[in-house]
VEXDREN-2710 file (C-alpha; in Angstrom, 1 decimal):
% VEXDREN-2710
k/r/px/py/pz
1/UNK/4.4/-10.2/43.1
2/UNK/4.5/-6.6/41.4
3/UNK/3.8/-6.2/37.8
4/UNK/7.1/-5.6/36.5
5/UNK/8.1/-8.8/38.1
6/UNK/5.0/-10.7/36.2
7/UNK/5.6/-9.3/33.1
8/UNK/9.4/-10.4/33.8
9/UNK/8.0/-14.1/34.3
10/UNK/5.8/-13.6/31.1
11/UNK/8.1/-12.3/29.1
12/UNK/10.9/-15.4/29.7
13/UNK/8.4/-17.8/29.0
14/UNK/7.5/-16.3/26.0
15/UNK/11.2/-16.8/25.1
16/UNK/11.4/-20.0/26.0
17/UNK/8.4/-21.3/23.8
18/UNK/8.1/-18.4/20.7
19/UNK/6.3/-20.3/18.5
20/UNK/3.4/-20.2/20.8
21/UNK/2.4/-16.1/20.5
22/UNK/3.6/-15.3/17.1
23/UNK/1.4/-13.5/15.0
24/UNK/0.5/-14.4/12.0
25/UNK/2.6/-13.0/9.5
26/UNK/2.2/-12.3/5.4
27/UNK/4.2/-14.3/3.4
28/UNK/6.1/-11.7/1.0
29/UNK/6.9/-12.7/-2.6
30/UNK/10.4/-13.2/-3.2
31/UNK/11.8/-10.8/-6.0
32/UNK/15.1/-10.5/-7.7
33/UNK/15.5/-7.0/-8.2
34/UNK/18.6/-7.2/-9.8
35/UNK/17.6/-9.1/-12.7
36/UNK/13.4/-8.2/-12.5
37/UNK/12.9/-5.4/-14.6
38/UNK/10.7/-2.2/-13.2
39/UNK/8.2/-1.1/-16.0
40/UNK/7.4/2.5/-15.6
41/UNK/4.1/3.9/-17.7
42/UNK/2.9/7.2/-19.0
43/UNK/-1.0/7.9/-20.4
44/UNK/-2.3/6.6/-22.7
45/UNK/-1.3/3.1/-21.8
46/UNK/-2.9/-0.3/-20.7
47/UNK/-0.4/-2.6/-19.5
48/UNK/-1.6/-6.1/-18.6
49/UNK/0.0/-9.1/-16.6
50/UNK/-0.6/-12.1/-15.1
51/UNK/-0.2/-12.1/-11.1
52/UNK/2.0/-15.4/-9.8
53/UNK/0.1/-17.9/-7.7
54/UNK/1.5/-19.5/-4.3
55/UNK/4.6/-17.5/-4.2
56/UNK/3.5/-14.9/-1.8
57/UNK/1.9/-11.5/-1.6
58/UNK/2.7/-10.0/-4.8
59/UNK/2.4/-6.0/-4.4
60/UNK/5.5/-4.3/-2.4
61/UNK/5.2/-1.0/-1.0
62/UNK/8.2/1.1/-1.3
63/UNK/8.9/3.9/1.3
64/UNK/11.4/6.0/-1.3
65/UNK/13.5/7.4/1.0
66/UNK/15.7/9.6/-0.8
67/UNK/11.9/11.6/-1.8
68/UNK/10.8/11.4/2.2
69/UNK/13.1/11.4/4.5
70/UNK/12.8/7.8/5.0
71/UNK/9.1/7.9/6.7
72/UNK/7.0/5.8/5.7
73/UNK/3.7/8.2/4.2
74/UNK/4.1/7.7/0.9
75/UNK/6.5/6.1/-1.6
76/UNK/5.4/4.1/-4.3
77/UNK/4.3/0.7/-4.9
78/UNK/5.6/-2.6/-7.8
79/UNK/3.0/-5.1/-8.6
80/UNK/5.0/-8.5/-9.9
81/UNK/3.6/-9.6/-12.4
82/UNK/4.3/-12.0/-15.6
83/UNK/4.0/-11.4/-19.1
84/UNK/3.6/-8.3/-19.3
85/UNK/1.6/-7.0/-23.0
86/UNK/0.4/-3.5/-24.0
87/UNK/-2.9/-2.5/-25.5
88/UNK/-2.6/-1.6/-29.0
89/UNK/-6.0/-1.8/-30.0
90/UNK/-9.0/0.8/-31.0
91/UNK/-11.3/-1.9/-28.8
92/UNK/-10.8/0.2/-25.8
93/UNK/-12.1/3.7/-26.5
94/UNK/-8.7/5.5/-26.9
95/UNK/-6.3/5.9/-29.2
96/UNK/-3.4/3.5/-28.0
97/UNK/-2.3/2.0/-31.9
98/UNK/0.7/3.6/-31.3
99/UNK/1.8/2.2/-27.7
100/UNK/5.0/0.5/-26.8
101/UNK/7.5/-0.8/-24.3
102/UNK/10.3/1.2/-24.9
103/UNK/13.8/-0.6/-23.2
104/UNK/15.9/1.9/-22.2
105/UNK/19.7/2.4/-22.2
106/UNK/21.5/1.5/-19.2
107/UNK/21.6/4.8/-17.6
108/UNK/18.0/4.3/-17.0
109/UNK/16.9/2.9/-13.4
110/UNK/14.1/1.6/-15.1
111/UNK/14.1/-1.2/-18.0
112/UNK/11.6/-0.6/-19.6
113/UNK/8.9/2.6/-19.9
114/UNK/5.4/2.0/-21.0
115/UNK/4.7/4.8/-23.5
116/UNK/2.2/6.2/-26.8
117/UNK/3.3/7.7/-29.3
118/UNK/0.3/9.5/-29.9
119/UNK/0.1/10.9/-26.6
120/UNK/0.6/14.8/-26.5
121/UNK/3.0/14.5/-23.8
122/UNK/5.4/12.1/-25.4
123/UNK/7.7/13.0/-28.5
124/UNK/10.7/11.1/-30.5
125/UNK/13.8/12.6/-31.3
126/UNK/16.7/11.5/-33.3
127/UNK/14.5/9.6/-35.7
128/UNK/13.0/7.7/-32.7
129/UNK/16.1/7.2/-30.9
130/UNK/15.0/9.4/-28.2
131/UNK/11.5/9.9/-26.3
132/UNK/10.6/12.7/-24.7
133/UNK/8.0/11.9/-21.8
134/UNK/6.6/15.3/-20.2
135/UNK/10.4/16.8/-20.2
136/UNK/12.6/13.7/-19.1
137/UNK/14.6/12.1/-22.3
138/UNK/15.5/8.3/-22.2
139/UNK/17.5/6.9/-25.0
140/UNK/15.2/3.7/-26.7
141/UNK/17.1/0.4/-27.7
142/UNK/14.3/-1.3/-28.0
143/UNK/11.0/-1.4/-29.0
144/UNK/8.2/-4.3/-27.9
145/UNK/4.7/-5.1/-27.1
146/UNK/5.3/-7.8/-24.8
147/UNK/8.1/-8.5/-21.8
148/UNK/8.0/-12.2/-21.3
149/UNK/9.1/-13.6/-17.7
150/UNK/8.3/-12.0/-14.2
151/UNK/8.5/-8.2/-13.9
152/UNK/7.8/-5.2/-11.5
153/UNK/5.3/-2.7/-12.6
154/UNK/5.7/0.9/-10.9
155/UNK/3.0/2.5/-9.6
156/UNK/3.8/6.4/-8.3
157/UNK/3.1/9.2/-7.2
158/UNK/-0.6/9.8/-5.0
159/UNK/-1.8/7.0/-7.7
160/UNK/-0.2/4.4/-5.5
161/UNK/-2.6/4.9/-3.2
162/UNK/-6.1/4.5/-5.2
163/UNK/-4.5/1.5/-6.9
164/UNK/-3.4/-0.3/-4.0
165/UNK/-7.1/0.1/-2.4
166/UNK/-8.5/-1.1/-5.6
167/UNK/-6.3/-4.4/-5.4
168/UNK/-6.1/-4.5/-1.2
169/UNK/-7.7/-7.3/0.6
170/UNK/-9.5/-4.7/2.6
171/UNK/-9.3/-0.9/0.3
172/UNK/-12.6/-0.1/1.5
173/UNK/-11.7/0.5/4.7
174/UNK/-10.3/3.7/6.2
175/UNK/-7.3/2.9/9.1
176/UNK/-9.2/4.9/12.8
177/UNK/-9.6/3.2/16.1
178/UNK/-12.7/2.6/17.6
179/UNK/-13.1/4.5/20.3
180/UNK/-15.2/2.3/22.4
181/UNK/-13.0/-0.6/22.2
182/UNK/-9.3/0.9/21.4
183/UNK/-9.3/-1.8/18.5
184/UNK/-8.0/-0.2/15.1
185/UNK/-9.6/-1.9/12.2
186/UNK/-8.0/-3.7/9.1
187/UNK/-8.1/-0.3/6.3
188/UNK/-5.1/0.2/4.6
189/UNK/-5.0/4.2/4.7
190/UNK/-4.8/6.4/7.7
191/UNK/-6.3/9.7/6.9
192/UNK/-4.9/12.5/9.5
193/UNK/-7.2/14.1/12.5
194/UNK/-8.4/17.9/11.6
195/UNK/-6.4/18.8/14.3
196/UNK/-3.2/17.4/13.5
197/UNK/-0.6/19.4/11.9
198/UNK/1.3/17.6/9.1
199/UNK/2.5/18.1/5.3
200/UNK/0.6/15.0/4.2
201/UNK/-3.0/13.8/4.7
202/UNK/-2.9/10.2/4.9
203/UNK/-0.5/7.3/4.5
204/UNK/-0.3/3.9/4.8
205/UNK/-1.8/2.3/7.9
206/UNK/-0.3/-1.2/6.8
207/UNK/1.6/-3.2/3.8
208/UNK/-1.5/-3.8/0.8
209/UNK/-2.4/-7.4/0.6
210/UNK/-3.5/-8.4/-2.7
211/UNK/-7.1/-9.7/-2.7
212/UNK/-7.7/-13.6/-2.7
213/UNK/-9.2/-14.0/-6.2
214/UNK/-6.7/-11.9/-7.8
215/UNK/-3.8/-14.6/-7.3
216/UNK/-3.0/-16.5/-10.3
217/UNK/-5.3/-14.0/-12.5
218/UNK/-4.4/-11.3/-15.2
219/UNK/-5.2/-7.6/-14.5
220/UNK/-4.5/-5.0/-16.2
221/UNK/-3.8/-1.3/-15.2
222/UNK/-4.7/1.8/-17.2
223/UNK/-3.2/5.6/-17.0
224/UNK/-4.8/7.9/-18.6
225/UNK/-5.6/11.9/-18.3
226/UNK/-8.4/12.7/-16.6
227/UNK/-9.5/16.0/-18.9
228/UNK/-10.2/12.3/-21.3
229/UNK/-12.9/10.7/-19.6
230/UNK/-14.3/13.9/-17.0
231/UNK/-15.9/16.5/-19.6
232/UNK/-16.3/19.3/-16.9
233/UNK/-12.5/18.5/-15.8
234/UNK/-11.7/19.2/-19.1
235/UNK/-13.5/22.3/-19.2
236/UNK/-11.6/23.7/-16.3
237/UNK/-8.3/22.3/-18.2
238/UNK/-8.9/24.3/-21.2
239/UNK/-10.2/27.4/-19.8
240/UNK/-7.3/29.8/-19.5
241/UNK/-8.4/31.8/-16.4
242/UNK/-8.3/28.7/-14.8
243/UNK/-5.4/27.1/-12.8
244/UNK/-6.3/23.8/-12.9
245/UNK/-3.9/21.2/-14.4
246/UNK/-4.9/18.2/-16.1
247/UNK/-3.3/14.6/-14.0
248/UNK/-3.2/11.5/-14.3
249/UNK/-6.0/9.1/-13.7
250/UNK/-5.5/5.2/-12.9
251/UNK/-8.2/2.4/-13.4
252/UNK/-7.7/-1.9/-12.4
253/UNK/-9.1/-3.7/-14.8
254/UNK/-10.1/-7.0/-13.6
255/UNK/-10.0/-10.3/-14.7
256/UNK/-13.3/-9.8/-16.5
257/UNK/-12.4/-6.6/-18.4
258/UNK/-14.3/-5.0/-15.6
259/UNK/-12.5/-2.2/-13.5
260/UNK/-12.1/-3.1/-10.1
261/UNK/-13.6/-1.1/-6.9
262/UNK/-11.7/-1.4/-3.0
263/UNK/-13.8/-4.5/-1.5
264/UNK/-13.8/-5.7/2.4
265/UNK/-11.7/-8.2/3.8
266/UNK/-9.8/-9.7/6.5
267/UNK/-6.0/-8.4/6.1
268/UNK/-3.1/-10.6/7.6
269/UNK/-1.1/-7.4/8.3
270/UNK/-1.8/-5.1/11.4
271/UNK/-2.0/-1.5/11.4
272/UNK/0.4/0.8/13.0
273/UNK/-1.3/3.7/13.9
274/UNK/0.3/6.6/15.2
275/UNK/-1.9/9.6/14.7
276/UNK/-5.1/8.0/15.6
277/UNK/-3.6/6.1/18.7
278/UNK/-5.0/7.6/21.6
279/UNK/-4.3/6.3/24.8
280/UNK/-7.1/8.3/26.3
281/UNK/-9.4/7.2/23.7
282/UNK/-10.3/3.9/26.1
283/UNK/-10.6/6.6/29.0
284/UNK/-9.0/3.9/31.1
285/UNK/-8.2/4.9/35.0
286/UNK/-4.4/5.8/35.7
287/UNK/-3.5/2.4/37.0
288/UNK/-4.9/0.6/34.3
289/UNK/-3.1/2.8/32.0
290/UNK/0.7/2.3/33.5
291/UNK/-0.4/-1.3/33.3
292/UNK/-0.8/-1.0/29.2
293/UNK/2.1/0.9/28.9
294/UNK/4.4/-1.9/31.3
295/UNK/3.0/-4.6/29.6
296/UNK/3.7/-2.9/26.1
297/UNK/7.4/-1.6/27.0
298/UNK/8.3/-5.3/28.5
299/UNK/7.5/-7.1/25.0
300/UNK/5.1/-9.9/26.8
301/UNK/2.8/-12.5/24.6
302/UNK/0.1/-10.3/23.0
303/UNK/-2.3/-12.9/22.5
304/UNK/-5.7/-12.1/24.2
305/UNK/-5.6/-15.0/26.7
306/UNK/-1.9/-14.4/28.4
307/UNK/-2.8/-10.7/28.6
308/UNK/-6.2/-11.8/30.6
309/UNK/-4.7/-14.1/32.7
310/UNK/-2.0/-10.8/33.1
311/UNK/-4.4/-8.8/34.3
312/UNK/-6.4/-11.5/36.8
313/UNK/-2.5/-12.0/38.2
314/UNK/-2.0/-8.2/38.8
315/UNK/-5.5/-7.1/39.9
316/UNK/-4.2/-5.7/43.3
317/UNK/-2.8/-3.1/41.3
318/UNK/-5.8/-2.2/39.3
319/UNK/-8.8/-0.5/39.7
320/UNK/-11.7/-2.0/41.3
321/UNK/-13.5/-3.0/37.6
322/UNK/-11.0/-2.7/34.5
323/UNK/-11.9/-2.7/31.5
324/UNK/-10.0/-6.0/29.8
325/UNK/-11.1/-5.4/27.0
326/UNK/-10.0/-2.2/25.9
327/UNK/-6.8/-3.3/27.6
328/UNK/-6.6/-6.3/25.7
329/UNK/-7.2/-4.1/22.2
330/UNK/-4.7/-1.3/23.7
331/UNK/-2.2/-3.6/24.4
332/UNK/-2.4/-5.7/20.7
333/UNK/-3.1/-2.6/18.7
334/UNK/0.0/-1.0/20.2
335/UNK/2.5/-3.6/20.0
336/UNK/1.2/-4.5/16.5
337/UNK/3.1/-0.8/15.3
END
């Protein structure tokens, strides 16, 4: 029997019984984004919510095509959360008395927009009708320090990326492959090889998953400008022959009131490589290789054990000692994209 016409037989089988070699998938929170409200928010804010508990995997990652062509680099990212309030107290170290959730008129895409009034980069026009947030002017119908019900905080911009390691099952991890095994670990964010030639320098390897503890628990998330809490970034800020420009900096708070650093886990997700998948990385012989690529292209079970048994069926047709198990991690990592 050839190996197309094994992987044919593996393949039908598969069909026939599906349930058996499905991977395990993770379960998504279901959203309403028609009647959830995004929450934007500006320095210097701390915005605080309660994550839900059993209803899923509360972060979703948003590609933003209309900013990226539809690829899938960057983006931004919603945490659902529930009762959302705003830090209007001294107890923090910042001036934040005069912080709100402004609602918006309806020709905002956003509901509401997380703002302080004492912030240099926000102004009111039209005896507070109007605020003026770095340039863009949203009319204000509204203003409150809590949003009661389920909401969709909106993280942007490169801070989508620190944040969702902070709050990822597995942040501490960098996405590569191994190259003794061909297995790609569990990180979250694929940097980009020195040699590759591309406008952006890492992305998404794989969906965040929140961490375990964090279900069911209130964080809160704080935007601030670094030239406030980085003296020597300030310096630079301020001095005039100088380009540096002051950005943005993000912090989790935890549960505790203590900020929150990426942690090591076991994610439910897979990565999808593309820039670190090698093929060659495995240094597998020719014929071991067409085999990897066959198996991949005709969709068979990708659990360890039928790939195995695969390879025992088709050894004619192999070299004289493969490798199985950089085939078996090839084959999974691969077909996992």
């Amino acid at each position: 029997m050839s190996l197309r016409d094994s992987v044919t037989e593996e393949v039908q089988a598969s069909n026939e019984n599906s349930g058996s070699s499905e991977r395990e998938e993770l379960e998504q929170i279901e959203v309403d984004f028609g009647e959830d409200p995004f929450i934007n928010f500006y320095p210097t804010t701390l915005v605080s919510g309660t994550f839900p508990e059993d209803e899923g995997n509360p972060i979703i990652r948003f590609p933003d095509a209309s900013n990226n062509d539809g690829r899938r680099d960057q983006g931004y990212i919603g945490l659902v959360l529930d009762d959302l309030s705003i830090d209007t107290t001294d107890e923090s170290g910042f001036d934040m008395e005069e912080a709100f959730f402004a609602q918006t008129g309806d020709d905002d895409s956003s509901a509401y927009r997380a703002v302080n009034g004492n912030d240099d980069e926000t102004s009111f026009q039209f005896d507070g009708a109007q605020v003026d947030i770095s340039g863009d002017k949203y009319t204000i119908d509204e203003r409150v320090t809590e949003i009661d019900g389920r909401t969709i905080l909106v993280v942007n911009r490169t801070a989508s990326v620190s944040v969702s390691r902070k709050l990822d099952v597995n942040g501490a991890e960098f996405a590569g492959m191994d190259e003794d095994t061909g297995r790609v670990n569990g990180g979250l964010i694929e940097y980009a090889p020195q040699d590759e030639e591309t406008d952006v320098n890492r992305r998404y390897a794989r969906n965040p998953e929140l961490r375990e503890e964090l279900y069911g628990e209130e964080i809160g998330i704080l935007v601030t400008w670094r030239s406030m809490v980085d003296e020597d970034y300030a310096e630079r800020v301020a001095d005039p022959d100088d380009e540096t420009r002051d950005m943005m900096w993000y912090t989790v708070v935890g549960p505790e009131g203590d900020t929150l650093e990426p942690t090591e886990g076991e994610p439910v997700g897979y990565s999808y490589l593309e820039w670190r998948f090698d093929p060659e990385a495995g240094n597998l012989p020719d014929e071991d290789w067409d085999f990897v690529q066959e198996y991949i292209e005709a969709g068979a079970p990708t659990d360890e054990e039928t790939i195995l048994e695969n390879i025992e069926n088709n050894s004619d047709e192999l070299s004289e000692d493969p490798n199985t198990e950089r085939m078996v991690g090839l084959i999974q990592n691969q077909a996992g994209q």
